[in-house]
HTML snippet that shows the backbone in 3Dmol.js (N, CA, C, O; Angstrom):
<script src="https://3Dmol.org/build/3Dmol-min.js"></script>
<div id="view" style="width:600px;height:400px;position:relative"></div>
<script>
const pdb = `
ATOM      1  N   UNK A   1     101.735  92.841  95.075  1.00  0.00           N
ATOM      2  CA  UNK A   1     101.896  94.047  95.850  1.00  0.00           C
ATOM      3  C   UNK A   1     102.672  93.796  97.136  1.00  0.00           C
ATOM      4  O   UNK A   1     103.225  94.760  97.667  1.00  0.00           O
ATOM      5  N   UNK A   2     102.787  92.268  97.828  1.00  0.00           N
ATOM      6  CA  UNK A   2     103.159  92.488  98.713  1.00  0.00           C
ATOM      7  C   UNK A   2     104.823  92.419  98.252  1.00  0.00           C
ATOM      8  O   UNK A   2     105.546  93.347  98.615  1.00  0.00           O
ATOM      9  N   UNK A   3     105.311  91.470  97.573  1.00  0.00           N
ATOM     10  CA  UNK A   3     106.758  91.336  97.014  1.00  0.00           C
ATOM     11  C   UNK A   3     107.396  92.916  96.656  1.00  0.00           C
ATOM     12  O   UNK A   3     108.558  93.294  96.805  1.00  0.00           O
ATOM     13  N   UNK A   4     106.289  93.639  96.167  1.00  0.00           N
ATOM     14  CA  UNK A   4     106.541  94.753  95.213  1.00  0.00           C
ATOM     15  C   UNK A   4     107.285  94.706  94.002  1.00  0.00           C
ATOM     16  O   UNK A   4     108.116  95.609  93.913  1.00  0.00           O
ATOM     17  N   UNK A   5     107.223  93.830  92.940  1.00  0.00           N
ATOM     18  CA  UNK A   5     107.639  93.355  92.102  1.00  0.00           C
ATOM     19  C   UNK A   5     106.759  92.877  91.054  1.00  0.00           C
ATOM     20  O   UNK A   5     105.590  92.573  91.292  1.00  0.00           O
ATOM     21  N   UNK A   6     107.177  92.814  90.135  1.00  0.00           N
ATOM     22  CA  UNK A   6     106.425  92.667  88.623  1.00  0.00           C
ATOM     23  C   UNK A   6     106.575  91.339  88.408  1.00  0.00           C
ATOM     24  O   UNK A   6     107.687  90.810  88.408  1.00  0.00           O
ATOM     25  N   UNK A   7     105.350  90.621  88.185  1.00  0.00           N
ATOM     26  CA  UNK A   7     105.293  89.317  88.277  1.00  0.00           C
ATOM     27  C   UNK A   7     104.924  88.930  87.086  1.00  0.00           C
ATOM     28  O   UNK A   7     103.765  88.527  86.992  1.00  0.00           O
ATOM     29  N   UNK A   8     105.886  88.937  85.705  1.00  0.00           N
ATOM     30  CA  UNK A   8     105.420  88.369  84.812  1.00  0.00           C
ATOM     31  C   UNK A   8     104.652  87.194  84.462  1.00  0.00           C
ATOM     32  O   UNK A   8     104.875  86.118  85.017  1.00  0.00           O
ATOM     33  N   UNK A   9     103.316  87.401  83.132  1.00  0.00           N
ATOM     34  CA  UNK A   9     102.932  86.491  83.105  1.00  0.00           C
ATOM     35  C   UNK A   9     102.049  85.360  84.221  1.00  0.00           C
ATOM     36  O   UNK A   9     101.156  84.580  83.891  1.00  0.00           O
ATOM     37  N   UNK A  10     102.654  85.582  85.673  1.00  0.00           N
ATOM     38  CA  UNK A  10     101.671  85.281  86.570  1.00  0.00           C
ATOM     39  C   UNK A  10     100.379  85.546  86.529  1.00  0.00           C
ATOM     40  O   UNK A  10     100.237  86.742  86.276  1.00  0.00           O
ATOM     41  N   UNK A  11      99.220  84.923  86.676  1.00  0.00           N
ATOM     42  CA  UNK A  11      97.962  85.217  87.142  1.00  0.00           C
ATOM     43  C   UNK A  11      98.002  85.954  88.490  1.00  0.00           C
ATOM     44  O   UNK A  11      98.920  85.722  89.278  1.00  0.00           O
ATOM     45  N   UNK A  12      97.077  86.792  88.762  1.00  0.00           N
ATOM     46  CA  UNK A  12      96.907  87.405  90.338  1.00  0.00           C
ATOM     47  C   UNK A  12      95.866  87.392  90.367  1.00  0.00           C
ATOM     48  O   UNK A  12      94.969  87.279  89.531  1.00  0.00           O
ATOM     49  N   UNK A  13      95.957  87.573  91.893  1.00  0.00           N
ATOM     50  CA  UNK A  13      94.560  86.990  92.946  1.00  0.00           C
ATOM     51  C   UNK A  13      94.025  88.596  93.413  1.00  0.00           C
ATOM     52  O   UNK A  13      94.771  89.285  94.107  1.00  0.00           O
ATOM     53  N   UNK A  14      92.392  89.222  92.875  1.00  0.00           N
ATOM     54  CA  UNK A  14      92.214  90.098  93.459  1.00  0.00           C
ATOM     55  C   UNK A  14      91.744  90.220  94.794  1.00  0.00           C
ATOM     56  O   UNK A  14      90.774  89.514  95.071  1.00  0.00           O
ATOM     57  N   UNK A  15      92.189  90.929  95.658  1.00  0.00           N
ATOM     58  CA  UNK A  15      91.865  90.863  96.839  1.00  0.00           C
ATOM     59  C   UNK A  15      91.067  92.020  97.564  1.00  0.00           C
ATOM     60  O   UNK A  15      91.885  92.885  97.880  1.00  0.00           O
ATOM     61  N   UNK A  16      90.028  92.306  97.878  1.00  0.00           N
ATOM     62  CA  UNK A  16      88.942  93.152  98.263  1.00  0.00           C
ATOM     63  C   UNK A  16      89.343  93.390  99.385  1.00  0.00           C
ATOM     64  O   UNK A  16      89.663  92.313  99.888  1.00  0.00           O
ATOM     65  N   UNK A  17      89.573  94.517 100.335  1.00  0.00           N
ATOM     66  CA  UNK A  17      89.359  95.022 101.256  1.00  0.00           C
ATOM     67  C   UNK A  17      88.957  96.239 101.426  1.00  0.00           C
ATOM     68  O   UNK A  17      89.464  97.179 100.815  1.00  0.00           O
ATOM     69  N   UNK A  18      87.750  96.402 102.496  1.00  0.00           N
ATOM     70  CA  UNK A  18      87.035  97.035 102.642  1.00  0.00           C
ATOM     71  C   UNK A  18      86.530  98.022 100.800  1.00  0.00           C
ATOM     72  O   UNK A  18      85.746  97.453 100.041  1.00  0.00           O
ATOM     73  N   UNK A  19      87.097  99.343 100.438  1.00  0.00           N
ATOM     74  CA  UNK A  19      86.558  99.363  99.124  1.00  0.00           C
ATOM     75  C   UNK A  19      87.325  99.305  97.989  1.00  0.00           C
ATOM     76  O   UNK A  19      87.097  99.514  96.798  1.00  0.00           O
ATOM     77  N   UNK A  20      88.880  98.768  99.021  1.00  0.00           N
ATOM     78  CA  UNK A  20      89.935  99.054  97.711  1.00  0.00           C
ATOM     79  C   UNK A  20      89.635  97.435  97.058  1.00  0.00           C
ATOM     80  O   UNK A  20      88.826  96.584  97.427  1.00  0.00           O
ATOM     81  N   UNK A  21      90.587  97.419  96.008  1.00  0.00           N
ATOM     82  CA  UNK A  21      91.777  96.104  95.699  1.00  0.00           C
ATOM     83  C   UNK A  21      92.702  96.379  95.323  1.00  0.00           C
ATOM     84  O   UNK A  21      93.140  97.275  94.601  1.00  0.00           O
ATOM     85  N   UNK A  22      93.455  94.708  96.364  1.00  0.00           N
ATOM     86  CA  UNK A  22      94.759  94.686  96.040  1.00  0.00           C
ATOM     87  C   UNK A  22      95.258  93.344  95.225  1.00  0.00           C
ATOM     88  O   UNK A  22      94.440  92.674  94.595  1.00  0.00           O
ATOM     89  N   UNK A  23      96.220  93.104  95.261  1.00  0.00           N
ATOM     90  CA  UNK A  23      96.704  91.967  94.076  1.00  0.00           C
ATOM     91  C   UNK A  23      97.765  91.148  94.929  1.00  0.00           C
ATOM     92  O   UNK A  23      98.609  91.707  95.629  1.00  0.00           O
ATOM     93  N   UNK A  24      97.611  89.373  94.769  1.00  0.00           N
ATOM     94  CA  UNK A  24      98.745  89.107  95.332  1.00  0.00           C
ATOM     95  C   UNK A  24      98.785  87.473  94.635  1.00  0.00           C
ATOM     96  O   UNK A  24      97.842  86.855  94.142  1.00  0.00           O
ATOM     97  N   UNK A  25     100.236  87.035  94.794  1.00  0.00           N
ATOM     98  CA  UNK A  25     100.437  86.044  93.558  1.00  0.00           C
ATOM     99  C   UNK A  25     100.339  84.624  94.234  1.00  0.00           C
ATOM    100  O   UNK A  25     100.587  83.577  93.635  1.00  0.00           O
ATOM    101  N   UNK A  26     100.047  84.688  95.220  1.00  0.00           N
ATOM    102  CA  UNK A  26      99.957  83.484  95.819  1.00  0.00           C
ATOM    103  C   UNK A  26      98.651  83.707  97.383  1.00  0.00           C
ATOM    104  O   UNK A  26      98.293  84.783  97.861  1.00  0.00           O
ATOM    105  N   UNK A  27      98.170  82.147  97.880  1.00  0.00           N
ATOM    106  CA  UNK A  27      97.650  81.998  98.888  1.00  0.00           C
ATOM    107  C   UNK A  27      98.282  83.054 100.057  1.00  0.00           C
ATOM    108  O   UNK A  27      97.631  84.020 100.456  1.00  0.00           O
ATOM    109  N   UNK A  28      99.540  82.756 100.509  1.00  0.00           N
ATOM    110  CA  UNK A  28      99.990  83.398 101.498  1.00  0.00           C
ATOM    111  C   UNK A  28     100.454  84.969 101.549  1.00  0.00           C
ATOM    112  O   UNK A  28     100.921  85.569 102.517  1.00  0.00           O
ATOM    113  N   UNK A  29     100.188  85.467 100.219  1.00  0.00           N
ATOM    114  CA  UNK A  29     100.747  86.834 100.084  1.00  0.00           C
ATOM    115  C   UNK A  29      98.862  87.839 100.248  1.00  0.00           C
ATOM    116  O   UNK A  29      98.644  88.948 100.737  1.00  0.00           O
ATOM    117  N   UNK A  30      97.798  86.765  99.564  1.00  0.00           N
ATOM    118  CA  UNK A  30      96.450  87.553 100.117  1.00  0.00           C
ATOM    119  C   UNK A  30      96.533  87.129 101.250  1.00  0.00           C
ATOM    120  O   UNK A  30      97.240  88.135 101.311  1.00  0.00           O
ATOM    121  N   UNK A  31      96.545  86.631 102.315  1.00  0.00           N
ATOM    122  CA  UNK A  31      96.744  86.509 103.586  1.00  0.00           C
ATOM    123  C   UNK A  31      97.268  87.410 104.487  1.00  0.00           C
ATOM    124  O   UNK A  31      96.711  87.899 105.469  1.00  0.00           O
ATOM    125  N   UNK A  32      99.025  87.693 103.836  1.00  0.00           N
ATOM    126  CA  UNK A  32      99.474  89.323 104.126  1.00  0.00           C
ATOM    127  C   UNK A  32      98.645  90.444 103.884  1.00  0.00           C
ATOM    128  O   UNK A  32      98.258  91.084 104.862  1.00  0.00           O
ATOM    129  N   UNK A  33      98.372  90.721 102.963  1.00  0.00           N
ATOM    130  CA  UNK A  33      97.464  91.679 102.344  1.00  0.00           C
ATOM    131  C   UNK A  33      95.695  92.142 103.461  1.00  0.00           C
ATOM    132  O   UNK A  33      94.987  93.149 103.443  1.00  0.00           O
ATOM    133  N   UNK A  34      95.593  90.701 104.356  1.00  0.00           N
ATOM    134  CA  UNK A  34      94.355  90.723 104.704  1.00  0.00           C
ATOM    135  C   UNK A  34      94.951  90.949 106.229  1.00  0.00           C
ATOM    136  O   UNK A  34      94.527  91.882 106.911  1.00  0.00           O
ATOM    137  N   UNK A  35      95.265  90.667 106.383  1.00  0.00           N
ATOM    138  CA  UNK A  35      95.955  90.696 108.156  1.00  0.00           C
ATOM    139  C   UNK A  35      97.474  91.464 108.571  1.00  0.00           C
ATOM    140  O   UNK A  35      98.026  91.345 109.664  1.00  0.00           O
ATOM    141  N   UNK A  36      97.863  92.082 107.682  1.00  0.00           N
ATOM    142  CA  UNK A  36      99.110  93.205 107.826  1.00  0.00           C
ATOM    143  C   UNK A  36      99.060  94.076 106.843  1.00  0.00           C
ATOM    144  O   UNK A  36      99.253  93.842 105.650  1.00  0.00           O
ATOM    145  N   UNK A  37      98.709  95.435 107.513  1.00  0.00           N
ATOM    146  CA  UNK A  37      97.874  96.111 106.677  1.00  0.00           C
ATOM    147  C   UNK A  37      99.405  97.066 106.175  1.00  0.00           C
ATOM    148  O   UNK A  37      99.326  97.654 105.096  1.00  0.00           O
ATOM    149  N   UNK A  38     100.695  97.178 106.954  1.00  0.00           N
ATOM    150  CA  UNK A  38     101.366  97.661 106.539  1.00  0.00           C
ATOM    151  C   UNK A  38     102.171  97.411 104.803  1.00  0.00           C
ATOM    152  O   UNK A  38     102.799  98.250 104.158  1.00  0.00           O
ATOM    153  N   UNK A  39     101.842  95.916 104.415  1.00  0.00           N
ATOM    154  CA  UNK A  39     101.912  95.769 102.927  1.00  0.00           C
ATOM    155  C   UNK A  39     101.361  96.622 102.103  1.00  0.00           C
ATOM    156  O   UNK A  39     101.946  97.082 101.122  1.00  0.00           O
ATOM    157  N   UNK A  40     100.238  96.887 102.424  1.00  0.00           N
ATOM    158  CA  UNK A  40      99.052  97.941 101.645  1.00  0.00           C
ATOM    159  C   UNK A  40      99.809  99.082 101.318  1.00  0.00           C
ATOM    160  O   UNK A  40      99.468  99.535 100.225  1.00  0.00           O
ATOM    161  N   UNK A  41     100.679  99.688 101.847  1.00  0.00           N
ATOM    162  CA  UNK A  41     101.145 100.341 101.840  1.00  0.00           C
ATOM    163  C   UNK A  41     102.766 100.951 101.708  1.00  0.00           C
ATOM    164  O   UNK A  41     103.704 100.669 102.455  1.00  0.00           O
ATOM    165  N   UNK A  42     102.783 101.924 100.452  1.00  0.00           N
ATOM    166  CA  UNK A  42     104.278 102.562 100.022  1.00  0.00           C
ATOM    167  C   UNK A  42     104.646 103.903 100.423  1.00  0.00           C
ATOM    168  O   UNK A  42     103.889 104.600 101.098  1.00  0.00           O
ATOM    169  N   UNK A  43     105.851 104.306 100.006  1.00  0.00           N
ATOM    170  CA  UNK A  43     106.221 105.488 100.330  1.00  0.00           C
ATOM    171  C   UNK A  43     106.528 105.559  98.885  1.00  0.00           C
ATOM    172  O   UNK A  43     107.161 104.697  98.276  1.00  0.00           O
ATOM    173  N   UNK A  44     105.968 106.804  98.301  1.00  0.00           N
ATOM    174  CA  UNK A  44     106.276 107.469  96.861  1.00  0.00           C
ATOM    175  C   UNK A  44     107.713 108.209  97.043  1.00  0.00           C
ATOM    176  O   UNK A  44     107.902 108.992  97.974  1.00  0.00           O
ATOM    177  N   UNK A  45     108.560 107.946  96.226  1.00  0.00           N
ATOM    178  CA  UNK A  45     109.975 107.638  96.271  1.00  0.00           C
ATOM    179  C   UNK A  45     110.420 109.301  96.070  1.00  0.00           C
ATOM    180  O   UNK A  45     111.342 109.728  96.765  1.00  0.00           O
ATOM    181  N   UNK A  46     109.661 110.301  95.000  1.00  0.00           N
ATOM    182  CA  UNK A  46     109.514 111.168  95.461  1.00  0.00           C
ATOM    183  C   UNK A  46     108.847 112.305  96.638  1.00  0.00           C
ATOM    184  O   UNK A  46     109.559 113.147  97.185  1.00  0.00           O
ATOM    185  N   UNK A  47     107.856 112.210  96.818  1.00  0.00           N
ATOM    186  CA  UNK A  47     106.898 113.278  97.685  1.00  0.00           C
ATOM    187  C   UNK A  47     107.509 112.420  99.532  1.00  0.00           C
ATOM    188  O   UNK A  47     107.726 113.031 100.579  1.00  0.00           O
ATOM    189  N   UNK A  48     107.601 111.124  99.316  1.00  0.00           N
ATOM    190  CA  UNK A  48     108.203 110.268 100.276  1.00  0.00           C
ATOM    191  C   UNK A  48     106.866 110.811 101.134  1.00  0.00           C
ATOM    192  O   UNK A  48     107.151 111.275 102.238  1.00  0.00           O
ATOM    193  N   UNK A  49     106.026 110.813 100.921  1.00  0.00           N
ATOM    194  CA  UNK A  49     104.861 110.032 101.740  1.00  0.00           C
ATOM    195  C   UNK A  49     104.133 109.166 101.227  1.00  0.00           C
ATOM    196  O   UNK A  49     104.110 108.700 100.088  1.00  0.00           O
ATOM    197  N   UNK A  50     103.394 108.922 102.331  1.00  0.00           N
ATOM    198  CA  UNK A  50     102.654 107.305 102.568  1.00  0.00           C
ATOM    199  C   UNK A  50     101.299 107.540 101.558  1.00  0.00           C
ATOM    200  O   UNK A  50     100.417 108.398 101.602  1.00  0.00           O
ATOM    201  N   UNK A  51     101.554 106.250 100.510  1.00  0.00           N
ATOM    202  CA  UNK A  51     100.342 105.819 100.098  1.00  0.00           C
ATOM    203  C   UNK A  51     100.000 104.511  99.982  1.00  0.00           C
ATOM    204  O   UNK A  51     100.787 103.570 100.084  1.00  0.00           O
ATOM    205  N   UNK A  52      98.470 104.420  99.706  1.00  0.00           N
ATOM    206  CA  UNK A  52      97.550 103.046  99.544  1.00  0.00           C
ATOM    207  C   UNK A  52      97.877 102.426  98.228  1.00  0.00           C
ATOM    208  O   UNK A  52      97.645 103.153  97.262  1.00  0.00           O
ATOM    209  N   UNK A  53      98.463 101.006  97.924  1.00  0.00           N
ATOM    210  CA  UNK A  53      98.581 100.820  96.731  1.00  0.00           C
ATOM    211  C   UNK A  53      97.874 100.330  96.075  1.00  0.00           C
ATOM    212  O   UNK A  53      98.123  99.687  95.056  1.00  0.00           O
ATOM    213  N   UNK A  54      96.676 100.599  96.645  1.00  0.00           N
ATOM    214  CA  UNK A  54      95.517 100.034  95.887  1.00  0.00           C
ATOM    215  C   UNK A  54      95.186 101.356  94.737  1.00  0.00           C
ATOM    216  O   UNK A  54      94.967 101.101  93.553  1.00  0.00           O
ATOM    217  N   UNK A  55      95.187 102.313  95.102  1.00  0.00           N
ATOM    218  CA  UNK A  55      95.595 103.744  94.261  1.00  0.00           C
ATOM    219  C   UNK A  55      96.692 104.652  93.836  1.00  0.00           C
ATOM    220  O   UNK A  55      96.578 105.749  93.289  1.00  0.00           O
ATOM    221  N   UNK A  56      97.457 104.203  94.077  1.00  0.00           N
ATOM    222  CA  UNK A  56      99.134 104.732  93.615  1.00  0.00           C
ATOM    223  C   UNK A  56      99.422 104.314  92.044  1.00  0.00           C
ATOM    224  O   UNK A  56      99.255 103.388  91.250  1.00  0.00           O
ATOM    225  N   UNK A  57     100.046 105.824  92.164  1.00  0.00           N
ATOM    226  CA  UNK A  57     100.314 105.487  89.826  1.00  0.00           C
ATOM    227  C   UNK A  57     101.372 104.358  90.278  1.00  0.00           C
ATOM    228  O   UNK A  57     102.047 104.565  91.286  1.00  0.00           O
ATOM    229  N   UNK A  58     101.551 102.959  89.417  1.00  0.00           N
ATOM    230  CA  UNK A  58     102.619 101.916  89.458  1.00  0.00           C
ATOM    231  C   UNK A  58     103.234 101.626  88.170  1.00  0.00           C
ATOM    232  O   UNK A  58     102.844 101.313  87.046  1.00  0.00           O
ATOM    233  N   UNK A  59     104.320 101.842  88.744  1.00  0.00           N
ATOM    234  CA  UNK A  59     105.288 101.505  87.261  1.00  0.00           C
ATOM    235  C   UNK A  59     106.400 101.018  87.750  1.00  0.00           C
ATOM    236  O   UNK A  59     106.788 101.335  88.875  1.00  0.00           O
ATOM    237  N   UNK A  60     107.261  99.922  86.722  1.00  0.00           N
ATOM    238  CA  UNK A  60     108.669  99.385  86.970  1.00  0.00           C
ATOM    239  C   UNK A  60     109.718 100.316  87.456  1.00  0.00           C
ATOM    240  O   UNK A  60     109.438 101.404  86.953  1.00  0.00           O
ATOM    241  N   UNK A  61     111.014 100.456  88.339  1.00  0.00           N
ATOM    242  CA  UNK A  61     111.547 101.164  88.358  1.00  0.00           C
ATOM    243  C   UNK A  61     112.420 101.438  87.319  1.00  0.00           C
ATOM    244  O   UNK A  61     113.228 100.638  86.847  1.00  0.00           O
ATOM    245  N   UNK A  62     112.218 102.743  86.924  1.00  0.00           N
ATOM    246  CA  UNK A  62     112.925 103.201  85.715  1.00  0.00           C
ATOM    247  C   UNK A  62     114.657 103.083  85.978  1.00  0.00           C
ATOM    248  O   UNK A  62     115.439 103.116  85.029  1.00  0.00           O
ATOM    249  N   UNK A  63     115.081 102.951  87.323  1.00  0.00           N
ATOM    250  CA  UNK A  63     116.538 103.469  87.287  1.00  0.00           C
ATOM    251  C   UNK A  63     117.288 102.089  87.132  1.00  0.00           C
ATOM    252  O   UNK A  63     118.395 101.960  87.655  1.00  0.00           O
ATOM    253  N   UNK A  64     116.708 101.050  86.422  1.00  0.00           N
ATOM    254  CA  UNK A  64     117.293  99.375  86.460  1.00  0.00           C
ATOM    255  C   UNK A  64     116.189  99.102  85.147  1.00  0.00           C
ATOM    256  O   UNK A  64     115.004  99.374  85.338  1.00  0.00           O
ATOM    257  N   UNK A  65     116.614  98.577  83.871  1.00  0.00           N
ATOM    258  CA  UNK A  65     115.646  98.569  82.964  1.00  0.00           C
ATOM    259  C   UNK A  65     115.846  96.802  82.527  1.00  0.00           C
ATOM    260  O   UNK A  65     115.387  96.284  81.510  1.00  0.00           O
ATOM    261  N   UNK A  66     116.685  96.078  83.645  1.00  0.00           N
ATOM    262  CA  UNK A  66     116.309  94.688  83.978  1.00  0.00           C
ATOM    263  C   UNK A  66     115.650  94.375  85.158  1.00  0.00           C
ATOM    264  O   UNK A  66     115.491  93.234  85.591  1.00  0.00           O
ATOM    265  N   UNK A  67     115.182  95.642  85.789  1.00  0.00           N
ATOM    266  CA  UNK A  67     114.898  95.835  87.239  1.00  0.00           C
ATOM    267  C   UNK A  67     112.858  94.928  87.203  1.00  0.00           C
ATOM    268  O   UNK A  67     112.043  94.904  86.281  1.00  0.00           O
ATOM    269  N   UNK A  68     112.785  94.466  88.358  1.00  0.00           N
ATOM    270  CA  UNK A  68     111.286  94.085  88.130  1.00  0.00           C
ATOM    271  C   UNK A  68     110.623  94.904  89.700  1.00  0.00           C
ATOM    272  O   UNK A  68     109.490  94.572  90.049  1.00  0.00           O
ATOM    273  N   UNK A  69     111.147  95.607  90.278  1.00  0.00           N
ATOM    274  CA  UNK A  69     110.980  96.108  91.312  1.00  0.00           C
ATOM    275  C   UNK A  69     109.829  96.916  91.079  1.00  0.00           C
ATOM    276  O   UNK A  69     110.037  97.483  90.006  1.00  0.00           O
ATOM    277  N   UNK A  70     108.892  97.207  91.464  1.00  0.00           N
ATOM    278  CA  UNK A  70     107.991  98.445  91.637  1.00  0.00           C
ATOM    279  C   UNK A  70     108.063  99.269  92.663  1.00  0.00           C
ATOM    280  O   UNK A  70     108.292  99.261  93.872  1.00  0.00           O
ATOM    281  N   UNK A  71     107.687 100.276  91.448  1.00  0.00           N
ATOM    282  CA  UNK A  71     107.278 101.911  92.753  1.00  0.00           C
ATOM    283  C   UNK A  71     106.006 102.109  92.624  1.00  0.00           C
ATOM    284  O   UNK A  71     105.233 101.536  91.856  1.00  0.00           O
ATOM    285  N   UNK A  72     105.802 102.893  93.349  1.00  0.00           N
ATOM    286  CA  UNK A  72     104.537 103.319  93.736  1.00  0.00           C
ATOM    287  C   UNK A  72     104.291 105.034  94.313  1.00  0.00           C
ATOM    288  O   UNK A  72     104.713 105.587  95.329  1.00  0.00           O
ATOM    289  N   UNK A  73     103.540 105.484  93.328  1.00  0.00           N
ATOM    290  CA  UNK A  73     103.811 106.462  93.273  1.00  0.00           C
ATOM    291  C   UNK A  73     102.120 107.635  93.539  1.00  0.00           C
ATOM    292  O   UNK A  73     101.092 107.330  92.934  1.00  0.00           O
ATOM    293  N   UNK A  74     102.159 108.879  94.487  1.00  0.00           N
ATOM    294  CA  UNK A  74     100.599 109.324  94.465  1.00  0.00           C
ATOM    295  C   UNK A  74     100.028 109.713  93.302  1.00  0.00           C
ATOM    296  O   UNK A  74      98.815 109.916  93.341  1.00  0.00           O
ATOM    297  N   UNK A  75     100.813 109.926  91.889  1.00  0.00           N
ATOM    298  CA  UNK A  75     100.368 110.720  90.845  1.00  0.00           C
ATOM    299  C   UNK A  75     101.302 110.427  90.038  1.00  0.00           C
ATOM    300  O   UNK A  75     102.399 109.990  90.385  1.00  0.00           O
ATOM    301  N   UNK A  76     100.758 110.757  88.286  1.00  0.00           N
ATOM    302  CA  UNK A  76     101.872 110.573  87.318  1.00  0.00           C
ATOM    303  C   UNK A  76     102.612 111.670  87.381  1.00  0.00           C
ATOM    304  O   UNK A  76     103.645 111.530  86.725  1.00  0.00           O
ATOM    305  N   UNK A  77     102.494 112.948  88.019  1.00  0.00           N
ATOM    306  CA  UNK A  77     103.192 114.197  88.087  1.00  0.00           C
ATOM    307  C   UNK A  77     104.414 113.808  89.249  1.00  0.00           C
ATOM    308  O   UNK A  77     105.506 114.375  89.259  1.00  0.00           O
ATOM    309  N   UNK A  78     104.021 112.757  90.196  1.00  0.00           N
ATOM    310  CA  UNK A  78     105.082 113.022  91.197  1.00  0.00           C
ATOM    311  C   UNK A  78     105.992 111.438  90.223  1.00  0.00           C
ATOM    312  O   UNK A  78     107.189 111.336  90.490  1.00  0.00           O
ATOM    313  N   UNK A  79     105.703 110.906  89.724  1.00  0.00           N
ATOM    314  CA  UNK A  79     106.890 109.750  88.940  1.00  0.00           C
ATOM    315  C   UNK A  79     106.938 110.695  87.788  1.00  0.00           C
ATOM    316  O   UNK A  79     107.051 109.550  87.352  1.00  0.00           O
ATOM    317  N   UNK A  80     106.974 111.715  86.705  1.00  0.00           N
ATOM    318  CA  UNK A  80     107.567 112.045  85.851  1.00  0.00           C
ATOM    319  C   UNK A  80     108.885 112.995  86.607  1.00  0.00           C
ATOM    320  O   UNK A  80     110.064 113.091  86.265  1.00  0.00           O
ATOM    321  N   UNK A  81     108.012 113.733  87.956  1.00  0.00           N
ATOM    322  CA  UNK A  81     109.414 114.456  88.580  1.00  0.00           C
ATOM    323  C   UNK A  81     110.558 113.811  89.216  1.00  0.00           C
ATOM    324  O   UNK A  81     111.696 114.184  89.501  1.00  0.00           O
ATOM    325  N   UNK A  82     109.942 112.796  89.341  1.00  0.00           N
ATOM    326  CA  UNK A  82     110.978 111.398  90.001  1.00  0.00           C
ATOM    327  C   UNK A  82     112.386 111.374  89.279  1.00  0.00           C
ATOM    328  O   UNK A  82     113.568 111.612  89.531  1.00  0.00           O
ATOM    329  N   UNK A  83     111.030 110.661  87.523  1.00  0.00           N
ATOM    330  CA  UNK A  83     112.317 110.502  86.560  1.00  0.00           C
ATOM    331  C   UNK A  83     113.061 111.167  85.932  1.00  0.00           C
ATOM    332  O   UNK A  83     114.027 110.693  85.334  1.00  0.00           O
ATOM    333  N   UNK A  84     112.740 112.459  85.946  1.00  0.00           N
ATOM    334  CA  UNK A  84     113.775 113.938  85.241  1.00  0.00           C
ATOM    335  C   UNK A  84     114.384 113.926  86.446  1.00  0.00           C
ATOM    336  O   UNK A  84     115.572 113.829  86.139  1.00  0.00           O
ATOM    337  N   UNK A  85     114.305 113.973  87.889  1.00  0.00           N
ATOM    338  CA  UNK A  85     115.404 114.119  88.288  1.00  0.00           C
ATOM    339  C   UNK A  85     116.249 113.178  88.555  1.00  0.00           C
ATOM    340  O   UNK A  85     117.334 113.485  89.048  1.00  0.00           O
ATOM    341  N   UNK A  86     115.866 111.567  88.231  1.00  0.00           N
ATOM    342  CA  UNK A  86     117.048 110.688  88.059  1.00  0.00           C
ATOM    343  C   UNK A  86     118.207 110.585  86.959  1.00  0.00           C
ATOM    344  O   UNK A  86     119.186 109.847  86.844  1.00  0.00           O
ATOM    345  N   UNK A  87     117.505 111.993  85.942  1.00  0.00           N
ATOM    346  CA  UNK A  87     118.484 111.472  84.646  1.00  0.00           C
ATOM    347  C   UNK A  87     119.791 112.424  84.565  1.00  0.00           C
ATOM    348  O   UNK A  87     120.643 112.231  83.697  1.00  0.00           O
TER     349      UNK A  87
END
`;
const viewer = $3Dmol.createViewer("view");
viewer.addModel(pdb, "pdb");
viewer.setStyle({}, {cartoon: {color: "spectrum"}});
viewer.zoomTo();
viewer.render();
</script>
């Protein structure tokens, strides 16, 4: 979560804060996760406000289909309107 990227095949580290979790692929990225709280957090690419990615719909970005980037998104309604209007 903090890379924002799809980490194949990697194992991840769950990381508890307060009641969420978050995920991170190494020592120093739960570290980010625990002490910079701005990682925690995306802007949904449509609605372009701020969410927790401990609850955001997540999926690869559709507009690169070698792409490993993630979005993060408040709902599957706001990434299906995403992707009809990318096409």
């Amino acid at each position: 979560m903090v890379n924002n990227a799809y980490m194949h095949g990697m194992k991840m580290i769950a990381v508890k804060i307060d009641t969420e979790t978050y995920y991170a692929c190494c020592d120093g990225c739960v570290q980010q996760l625990k002490t910079n709280t701005e990682v925690r957090y995306a802007t949904d690419p449509y609605s372009l406000r701020k969410v927790d990615k401990a609850n955001a719909y997540i999926v690869l970005d559709p507009s690169d289909s070698n792409s490993t980037k993630i979005l993060y998104f408040e709902n599957e309604d706001n990434f299906l309107n995403y992707n009809e209007k990318k096409k």
